[in-house]
C-alpha positions as CSV (number, residue, x, y, z in Angstrom):
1,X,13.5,-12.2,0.6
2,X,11.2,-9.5,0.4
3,X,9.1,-9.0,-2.4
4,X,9.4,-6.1,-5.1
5,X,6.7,-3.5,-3.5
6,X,6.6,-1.7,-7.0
7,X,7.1,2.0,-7.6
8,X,7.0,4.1,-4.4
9,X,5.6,7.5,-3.9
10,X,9.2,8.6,-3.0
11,X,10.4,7.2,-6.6
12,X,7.4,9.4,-7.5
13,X,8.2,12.4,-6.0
14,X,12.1,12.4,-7.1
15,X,11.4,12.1,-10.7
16,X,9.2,14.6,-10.2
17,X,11.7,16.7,-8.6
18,X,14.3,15.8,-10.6
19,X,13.0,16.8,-14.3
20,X,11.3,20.1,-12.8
21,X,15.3,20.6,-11.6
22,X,16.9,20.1,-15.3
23,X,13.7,21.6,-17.1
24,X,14.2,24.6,-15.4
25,X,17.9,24.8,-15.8
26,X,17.6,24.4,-19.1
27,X,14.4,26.5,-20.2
28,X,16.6,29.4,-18.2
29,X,20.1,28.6,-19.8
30,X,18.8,27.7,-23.4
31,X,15.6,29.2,-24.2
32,X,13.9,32.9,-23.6
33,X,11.2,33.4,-21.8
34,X,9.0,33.7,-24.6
35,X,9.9,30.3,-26.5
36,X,8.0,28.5,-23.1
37,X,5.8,26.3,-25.1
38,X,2.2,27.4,-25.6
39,X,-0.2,24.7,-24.0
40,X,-3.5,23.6,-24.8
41,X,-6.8,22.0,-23.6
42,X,-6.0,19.0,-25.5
43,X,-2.8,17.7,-23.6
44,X,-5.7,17.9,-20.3
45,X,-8.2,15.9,-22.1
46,X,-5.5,13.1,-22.9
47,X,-3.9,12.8,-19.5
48,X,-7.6,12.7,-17.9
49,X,-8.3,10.1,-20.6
50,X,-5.0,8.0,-20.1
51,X,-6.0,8.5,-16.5
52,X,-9.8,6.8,-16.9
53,X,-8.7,4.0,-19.3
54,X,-5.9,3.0,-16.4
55,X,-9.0,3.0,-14.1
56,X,-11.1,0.8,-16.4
57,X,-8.1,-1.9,-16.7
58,X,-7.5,-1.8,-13.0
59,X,-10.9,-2.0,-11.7
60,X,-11.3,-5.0,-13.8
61,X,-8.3,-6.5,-12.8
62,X,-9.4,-5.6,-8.9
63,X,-12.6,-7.0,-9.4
64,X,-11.5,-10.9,-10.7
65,X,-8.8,-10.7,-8.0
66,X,-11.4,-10.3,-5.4
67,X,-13.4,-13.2,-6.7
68,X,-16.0,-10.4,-8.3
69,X,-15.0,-10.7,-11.8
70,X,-18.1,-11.6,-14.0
71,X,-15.3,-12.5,-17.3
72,X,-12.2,-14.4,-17.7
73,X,-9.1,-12.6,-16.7
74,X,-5.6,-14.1,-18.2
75,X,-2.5,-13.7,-16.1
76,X,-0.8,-12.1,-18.7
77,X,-3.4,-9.1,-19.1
78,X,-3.4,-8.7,-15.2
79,X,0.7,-8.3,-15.2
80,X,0.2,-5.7,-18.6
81,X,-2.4,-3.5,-16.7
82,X,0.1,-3.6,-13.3
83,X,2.7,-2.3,-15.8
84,X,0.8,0.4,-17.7
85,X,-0.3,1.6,-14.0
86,X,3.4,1.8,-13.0
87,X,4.5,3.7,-16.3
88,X,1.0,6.1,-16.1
89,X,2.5,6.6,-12.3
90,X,6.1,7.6,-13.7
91,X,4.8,9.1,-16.7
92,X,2.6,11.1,-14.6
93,X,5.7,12.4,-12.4
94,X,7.7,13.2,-15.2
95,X,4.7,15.3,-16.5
96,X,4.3,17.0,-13.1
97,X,8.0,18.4,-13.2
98,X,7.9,19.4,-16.8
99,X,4.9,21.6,-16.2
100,X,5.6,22.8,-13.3
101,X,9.1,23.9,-14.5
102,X,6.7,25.8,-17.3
103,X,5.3,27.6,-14.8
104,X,8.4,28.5,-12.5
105,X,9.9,30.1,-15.4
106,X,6.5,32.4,-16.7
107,X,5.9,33.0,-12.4
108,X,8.0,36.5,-13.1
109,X,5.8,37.6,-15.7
110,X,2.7,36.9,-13.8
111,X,1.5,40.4,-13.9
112,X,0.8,40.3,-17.6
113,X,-2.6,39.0,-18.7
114,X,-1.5,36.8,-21.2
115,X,1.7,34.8,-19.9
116,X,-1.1,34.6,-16.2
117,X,-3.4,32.6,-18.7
118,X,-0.4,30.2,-20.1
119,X,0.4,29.7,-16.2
120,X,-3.2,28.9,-15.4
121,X,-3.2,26.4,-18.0
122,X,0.1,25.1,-17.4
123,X,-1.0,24.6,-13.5
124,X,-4.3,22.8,-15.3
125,X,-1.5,20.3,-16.8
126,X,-0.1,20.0,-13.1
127,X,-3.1,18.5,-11.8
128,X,-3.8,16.8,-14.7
129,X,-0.6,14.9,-14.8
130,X,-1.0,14.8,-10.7
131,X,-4.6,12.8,-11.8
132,X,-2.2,10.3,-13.9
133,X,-0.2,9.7,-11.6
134,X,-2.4,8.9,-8.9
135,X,-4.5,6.7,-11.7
136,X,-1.2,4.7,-12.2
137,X,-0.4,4.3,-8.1
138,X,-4.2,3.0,-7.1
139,X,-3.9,0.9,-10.4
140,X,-0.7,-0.8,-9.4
141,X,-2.2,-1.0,-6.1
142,X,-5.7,-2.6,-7.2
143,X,-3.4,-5.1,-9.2
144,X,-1.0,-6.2,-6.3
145,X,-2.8,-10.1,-4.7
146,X,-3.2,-10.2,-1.6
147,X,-1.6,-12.2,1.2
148,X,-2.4,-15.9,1.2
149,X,-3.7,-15.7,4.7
150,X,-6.4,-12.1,3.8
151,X,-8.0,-15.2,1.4
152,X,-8.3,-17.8,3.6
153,X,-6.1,-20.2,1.8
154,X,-4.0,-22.6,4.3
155,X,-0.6,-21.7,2.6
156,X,1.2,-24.7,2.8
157,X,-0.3,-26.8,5.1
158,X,-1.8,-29.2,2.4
159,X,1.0,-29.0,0.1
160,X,1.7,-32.4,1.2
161,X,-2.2,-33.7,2.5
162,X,-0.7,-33.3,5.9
163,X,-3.2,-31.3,8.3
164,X,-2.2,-32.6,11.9
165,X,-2.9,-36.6,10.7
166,X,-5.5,-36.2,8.7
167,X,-5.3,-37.2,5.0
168,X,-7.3,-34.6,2.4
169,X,-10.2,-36.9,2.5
170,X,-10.4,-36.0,6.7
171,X,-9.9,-40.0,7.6
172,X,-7.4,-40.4,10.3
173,X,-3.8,-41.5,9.3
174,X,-3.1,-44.6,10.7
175,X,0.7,-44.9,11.6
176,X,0.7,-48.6,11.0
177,X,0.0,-47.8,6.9
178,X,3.0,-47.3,6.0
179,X,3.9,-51.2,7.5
180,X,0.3,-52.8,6.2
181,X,1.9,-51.3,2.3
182,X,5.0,-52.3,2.9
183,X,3.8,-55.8,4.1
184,X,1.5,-56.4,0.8
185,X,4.5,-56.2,-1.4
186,X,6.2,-58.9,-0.1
């Protein structure tokens, strides 16, 4: 069975897609033009800050995994940063297709200064979001362990102290052993 690979890009992309879609459809059906909400620097600031703290968690989760780590890392925190990644990711994409539904409905009245500087901002909240979600993808993928064979490990080759007939201390098995025990209880 193959392994959860965590959110994809294309799970990205259609919620994304998808909230742009019933945004728009319903900023158009429900609401005027001028009732488009009025953005400011602030919601920037906190996306790019949501966006560095991810990067924080991550990079310290990347750097204990990779044997780097200069503190104690509990399994538990490791799995909690891999799922504030995936939800910055989603979050991110949701973000992406509320804003940019913003900004499809204002596009019309482009040629008037002030609803140009609400799409200017409103594109600044695109990227910003964009940055999120990007934040949550490389965190998810800083958090993901490796294959046991990029580490060096054996895999299961010593699960049992069996490495071609040698025991773990790298003496030869003897086949007659098992007879010489066997022989010594009776």
């Amino acid at each position: 069975m193959k392994p959860h690979a965590g959110v994809r890009v294309t799970t990205l992309v259609l919620a994304g897609l998808l909230t742009a879609l019933i945004s728009w459809g319903a900023l158009k059906l429900v609401l005027n033009v001028s009732t488009v909400a009025h953005p400011t620097w602030i919601g920037i600031v906190v996306m790019i800050f949501l966006g560095g703290g991810l990067l924080v968690a991550g990079w310290q989760v990347k750097q204990f995994r990779d044997g780097r780590g200069t503190q104690s890392l509990s399994p538990l925190r490791a799995a909690r940063t891999l799922v504030l990644g995936q939800a910055g990711a989603l979050t991110g994409a949701v973000l992406v297709g509320w804003y940019a539904a913003n900004v499809l409905i204002l596009l019309p009245d482009s040629d008037i200064a002030s609803q140009r500087d609400r799409i200017w901002l409103l594109l600044g909240h695109v990227l910003a979001a964009v940055l999120l979600a990007a934040a949550g993808m490389l965190v998810q993928w800083w958090c993901r362990l490796r294959p046991r064979g990029d580490r060096g490990d054996r895999g299961d080759q010593n699960d049992r102290g069996d490495e071609g007939g040698r025991t773990r201390s790298g003496d030869k098995k003897d086949k007659g052993d098992k007879r010489d025990k066997d022989d010594r209880r009776r």
